[in-house]
Every structure is written in C-alpha cells, then in structure tokens.
C-alpha positions as CSV (number, residue, x, y, z in Angstrom):
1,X,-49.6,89.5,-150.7
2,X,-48.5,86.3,-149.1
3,X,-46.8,86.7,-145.5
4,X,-46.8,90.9,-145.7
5,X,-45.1,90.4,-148.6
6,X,-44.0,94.5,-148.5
7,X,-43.6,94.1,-144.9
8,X,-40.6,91.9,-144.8
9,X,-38.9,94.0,-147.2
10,X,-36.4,95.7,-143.9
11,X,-34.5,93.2,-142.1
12,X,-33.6,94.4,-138.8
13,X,-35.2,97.7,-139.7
14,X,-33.9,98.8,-135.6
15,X,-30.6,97.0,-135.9
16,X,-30.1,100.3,-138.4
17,X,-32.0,103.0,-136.6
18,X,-29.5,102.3,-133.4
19,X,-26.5,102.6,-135.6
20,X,-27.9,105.3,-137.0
21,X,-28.3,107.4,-133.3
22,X,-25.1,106.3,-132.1
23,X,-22.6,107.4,-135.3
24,X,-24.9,110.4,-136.5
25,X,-26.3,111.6,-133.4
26,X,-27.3,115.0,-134.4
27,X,-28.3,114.6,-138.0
28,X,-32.0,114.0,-138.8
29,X,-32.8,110.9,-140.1
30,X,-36.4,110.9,-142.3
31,X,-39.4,108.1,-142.6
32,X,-41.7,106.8,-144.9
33,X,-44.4,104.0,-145.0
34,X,-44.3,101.4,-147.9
35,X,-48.0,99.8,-147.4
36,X,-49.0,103.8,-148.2
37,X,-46.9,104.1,-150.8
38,X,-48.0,101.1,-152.8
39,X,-52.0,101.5,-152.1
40,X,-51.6,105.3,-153.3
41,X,-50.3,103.7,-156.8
42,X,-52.4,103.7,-159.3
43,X,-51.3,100.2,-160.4
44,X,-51.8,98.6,-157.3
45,X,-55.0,100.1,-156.9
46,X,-56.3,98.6,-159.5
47,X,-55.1,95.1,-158.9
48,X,-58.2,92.4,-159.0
49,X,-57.6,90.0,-156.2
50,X,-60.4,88.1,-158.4
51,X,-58.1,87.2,-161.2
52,X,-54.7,88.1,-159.5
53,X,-54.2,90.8,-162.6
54,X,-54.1,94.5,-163.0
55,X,-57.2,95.5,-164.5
56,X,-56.7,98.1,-167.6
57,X,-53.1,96.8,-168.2
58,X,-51.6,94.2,-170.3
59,X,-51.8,91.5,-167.7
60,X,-56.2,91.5,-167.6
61,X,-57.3,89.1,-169.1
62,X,-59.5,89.4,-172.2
63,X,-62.9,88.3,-171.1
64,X,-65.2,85.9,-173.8
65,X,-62.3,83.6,-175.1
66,X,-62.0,83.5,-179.0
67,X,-64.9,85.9,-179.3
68,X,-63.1,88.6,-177.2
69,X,-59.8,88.3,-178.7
70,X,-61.6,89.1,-182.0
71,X,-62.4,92.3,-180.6
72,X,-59.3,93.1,-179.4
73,X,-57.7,92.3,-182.6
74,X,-60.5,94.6,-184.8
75,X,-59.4,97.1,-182.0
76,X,-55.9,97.1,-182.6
77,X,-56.7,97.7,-186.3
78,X,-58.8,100.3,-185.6
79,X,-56.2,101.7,-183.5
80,X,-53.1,101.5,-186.6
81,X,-55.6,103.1,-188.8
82,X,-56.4,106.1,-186.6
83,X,-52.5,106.5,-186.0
84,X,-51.8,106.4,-189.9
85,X,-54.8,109.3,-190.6
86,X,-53.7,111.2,-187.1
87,X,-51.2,113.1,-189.6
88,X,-53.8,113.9,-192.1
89,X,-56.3,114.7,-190.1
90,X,-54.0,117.3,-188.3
91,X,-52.0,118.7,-191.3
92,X,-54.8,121.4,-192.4
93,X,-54.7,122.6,-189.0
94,X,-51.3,123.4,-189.4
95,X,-51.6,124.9,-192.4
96,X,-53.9,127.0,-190.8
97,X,-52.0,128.1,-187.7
98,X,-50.7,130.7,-186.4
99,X,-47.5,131.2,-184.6
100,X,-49.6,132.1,-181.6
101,X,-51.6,128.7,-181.3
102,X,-49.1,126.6,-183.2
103,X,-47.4,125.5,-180.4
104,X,-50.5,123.6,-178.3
105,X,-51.9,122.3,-181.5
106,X,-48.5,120.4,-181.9
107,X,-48.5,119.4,-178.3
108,X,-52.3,118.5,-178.7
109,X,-51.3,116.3,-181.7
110,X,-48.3,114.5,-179.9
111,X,-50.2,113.6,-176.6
112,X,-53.2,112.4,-178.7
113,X,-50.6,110.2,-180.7
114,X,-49.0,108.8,-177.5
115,X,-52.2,108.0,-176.2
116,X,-53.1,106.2,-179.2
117,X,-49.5,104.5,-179.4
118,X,-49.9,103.7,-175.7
119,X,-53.4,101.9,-176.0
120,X,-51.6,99.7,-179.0
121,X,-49.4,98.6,-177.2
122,X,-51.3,97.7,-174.4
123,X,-53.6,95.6,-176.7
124,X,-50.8,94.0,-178.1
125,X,-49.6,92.7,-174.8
126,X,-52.9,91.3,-174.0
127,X,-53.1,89.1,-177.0
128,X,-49.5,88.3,-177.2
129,X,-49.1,84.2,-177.4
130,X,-46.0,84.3,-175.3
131,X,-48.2,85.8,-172.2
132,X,-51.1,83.6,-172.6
133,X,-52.3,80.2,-171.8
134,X,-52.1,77.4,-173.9
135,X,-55.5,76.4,-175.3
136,X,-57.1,79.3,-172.7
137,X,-57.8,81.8,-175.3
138,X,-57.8,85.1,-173.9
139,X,-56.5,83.9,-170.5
140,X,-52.8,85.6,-169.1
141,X,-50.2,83.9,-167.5
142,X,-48.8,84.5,-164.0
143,X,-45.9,86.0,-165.8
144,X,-48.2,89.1,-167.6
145,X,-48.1,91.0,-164.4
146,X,-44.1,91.0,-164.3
147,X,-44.4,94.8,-166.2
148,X,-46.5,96.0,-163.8
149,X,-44.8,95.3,-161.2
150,X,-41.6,96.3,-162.7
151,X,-43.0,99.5,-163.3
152,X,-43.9,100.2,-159.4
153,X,-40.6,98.8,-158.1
154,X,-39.0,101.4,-160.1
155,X,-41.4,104.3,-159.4
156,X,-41.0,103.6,-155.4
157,X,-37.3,103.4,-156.0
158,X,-37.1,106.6,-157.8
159,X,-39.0,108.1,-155.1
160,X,-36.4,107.0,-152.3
161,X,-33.8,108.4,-154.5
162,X,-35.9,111.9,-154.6
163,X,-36.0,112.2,-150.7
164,X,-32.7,110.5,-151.0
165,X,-31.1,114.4,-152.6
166,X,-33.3,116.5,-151.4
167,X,-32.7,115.6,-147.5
168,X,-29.5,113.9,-147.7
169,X,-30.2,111.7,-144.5
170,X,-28.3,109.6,-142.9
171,X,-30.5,106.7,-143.2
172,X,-34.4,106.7,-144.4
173,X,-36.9,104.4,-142.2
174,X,-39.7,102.3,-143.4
175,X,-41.8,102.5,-140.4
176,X,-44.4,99.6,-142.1
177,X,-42.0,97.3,-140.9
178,X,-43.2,98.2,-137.1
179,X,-46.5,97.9,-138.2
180,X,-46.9,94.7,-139.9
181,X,-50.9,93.9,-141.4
182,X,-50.8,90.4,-139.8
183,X,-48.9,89.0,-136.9
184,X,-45.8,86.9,-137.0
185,X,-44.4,84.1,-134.6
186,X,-41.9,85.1,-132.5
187,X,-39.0,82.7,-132.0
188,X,-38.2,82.8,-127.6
189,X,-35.3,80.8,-127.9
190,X,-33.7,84.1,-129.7
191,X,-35.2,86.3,-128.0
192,X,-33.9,84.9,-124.3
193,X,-30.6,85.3,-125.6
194,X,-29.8,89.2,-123.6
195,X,-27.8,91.1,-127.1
196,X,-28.0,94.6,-124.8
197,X,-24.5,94.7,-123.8
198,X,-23.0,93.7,-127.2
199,X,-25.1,96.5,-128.6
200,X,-24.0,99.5,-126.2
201,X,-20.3,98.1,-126.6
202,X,-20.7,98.1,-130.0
203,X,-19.2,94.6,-130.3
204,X,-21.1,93.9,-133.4
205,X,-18.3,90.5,-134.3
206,X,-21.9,88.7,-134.0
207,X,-23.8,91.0,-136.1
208,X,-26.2,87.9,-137.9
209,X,-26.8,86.9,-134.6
210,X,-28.0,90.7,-132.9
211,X,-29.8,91.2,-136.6
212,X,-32.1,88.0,-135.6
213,X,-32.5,89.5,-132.0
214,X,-33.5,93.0,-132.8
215,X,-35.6,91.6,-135.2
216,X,-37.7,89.2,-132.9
217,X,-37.5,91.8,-130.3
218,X,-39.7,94.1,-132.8
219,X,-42.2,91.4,-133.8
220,X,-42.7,91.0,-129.9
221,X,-43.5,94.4,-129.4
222,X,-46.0,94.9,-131.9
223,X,-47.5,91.5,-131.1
224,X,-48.2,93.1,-127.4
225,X,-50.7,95.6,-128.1
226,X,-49.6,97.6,-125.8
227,X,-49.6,101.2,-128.1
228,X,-46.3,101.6,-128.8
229,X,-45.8,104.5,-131.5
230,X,-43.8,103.4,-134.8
231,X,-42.7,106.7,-135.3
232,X,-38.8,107.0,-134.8
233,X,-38.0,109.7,-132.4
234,X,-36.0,112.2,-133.7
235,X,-36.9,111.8,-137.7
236,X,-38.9,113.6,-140.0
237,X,-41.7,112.5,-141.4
238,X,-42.2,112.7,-144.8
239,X,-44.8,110.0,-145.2
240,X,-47.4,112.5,-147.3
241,X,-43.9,113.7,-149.4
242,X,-43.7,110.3,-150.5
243,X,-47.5,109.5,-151.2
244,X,-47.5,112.7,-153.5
245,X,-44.4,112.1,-155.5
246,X,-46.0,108.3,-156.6
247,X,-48.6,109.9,-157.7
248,X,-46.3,112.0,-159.7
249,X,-44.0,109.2,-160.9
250,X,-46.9,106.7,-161.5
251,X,-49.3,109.0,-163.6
252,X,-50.2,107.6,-167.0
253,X,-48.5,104.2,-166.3
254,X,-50.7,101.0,-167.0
C-alpha cells in the first residue's frame, strides 16, 4: 500500500485523544489496531502483490488467455447444471425423511446450493468483459478489485460499530497511526511553532493549525526511536476483540 496507505487513515489521531481526557475525564475510552485488523482478513491475506489481485476472488486473473477462459466458461456450465439437478438429486431424500433429520438435510441442501450459487458467481465476474482487458484475454482490470475491497471496508466498519454498542466509549483509538510501517518527513517549520498554551486554554479558534502540529509532533516521536509505548493511557484494549470479530464478519467472503 503506497505511503501506509491504512496508516494515514486518522488525522490528528492525538488532537482527539486530548479532547477526549479533558471533556470525558473519567470515562474509558477503548483501542484497536487497523494494520491487525486488515492482515487478519481473509481477503487481504490472500492479496498477490505479484499481480496486485486477490487470489480466489473475481479480481485473479484467469491464467492461459483464451485457453483458460474456455475452462472457466465449461466450468460455469458445469456449475448451472449441478444447480438445476441439486433439486433432483435431493428430492428422494426428502421423501425419505424423517421429522427428526429433516431439518439438517434441508440446511445441508441450502448451504450446498449457496456454495454452488456463490462459485457462479465468482466465475462470472472473472470472465465478465466489462472487468477485463481489451484484447488481454483472461487479464482483469485495476477496477476488479473494487468488490473486494468494498467488502473489507465494510466488514472493518461493522466491526467499529460492534465495539461501538457494546462499550459505548467516548471515542475509539487507532493506535496504528503511532506506529506507522515506514517513516514519514516531519515538517520543523510547524513543529517550531509552541501550540501548548492554545491547547491547555482550550483556544482551539486555530484548530487546522494545532491539527497540523499535533500531528507532526507524533511523526517526530515515533521517528526518535526512543520506545515510546503507543498504547493510550487510560483505554482499554480491545485489539484481540477486534481481530476475532473480522474473522467473524469476513468468513465465506471472496
């Protein structure tokens, strides 16, 4: 990800957390990580740095040109016909059941369906004209990873929104933003500029301006190597919470 892409996500990340201890001073604020948050989706994990696609999602690619979107195409046929005789296949079993095992051979019959319904699709997307390159057959565009990445946007929102009710904190922290994977320039002619009074006065008229400073006074710190813990005093730390529920919101999704 170009420039800590997730990383840059919180703007004056300790612009919020001071706020935060001077109007709700006695609450408990909470904290996550994004960076662990992404690499524990499954999506992400499986994102091929080689061809800048999700492998085993619509966006791969379909290796072999014309030759391999053959295959895909006799797939997807194979895949209709299975879905057309699923019912078929399945209605003597019915016939047969009982009250007392009726019940998971329907539920065994509706994942197995989904599963086929699901693969479909995905096939479909991979041959789809409007996702490929012209005169590249079997080649995606840039654009065929816009699902997937839909898809994890909204399984890390839903997540927030989970600690979100069940805590009910005054604010929750992104601590990757203290701990960024690369280092960043840090601009002096800001940071000379001494915003502590304004802060502890709470004259906030030049809020852009204290935003920038807190901001480059961060990237400082973490530039100086000199051990300073990322973990906000005072907060909880749900950071394994939120690792577990992506894995819950995320499972099945390609």
């Amino acid at each position: 990800m170009k420039r800590c892409f997730f990383l840059s996500k919180i703007n004056g990340f300790l612009f919020v957390f001071f706020l935060t201890i001077v109007t709700s001073f006695g609450q408990e604020s909470i904290f996550v990580d994004t960076r662990l948050m992404l690499l524990s989706h499954p999506i992400v994990r499986s994102f091929d740095s080689q061809t800048r696609r999700f492998a085993g999602t619509s966006s791969e690619f379909v290796l072999g040109g014309e030759k391999g979107v053959f295959e895909v195409e006799n797939e997807i046929k194979s895949i209709e016909t299975k879905i057309l005789s699923l019912t078929e296949v399945y209605k003597p079993l019915f016939s047969r059941a009982t009250s007392l095992n009726r019940k998971s051979l329907e539920s065994k019959f509706l994942q197995e369906k989904r599963s086929l319904e699901s693969r479909l699709a995905t096939l479909r997307k991979r041959i789809d004209p409007n996702m490929g390159v012209p005169e590249r057959p079997g080649l995606t565009s840039g654009l065929a990873i816009i699902p997937q990445v839909n898809s994890i946007a909204s399984d890390l929102r839903a997540v927030i929104n989970r600690l979100k009710l069940k805590y009910q904190p005054p604010v929750i922290l992104d601590i990757a933003s203290l701990l960024p994977a690369c280092i960043f320039p840090v601009d002096k002619v800001v940071l000379s500029k001494n915003r502590h009074f304004e802060a502890w006065r709470q004259n906030f008229s030049n809020r852009e301006g204290l935003f920038q400073w807190l901001n480059e006074a961060k990237t400082y710190w973490v530039n100086s190597g000199t051990g300073i813990s990322p973990i906000p005093f005072g907060a909880q730390d749900v950071r394994l919470e939120a690792i577990q529920m992506i894995e819950q919101f995320s499972k099945g999704k390609n």
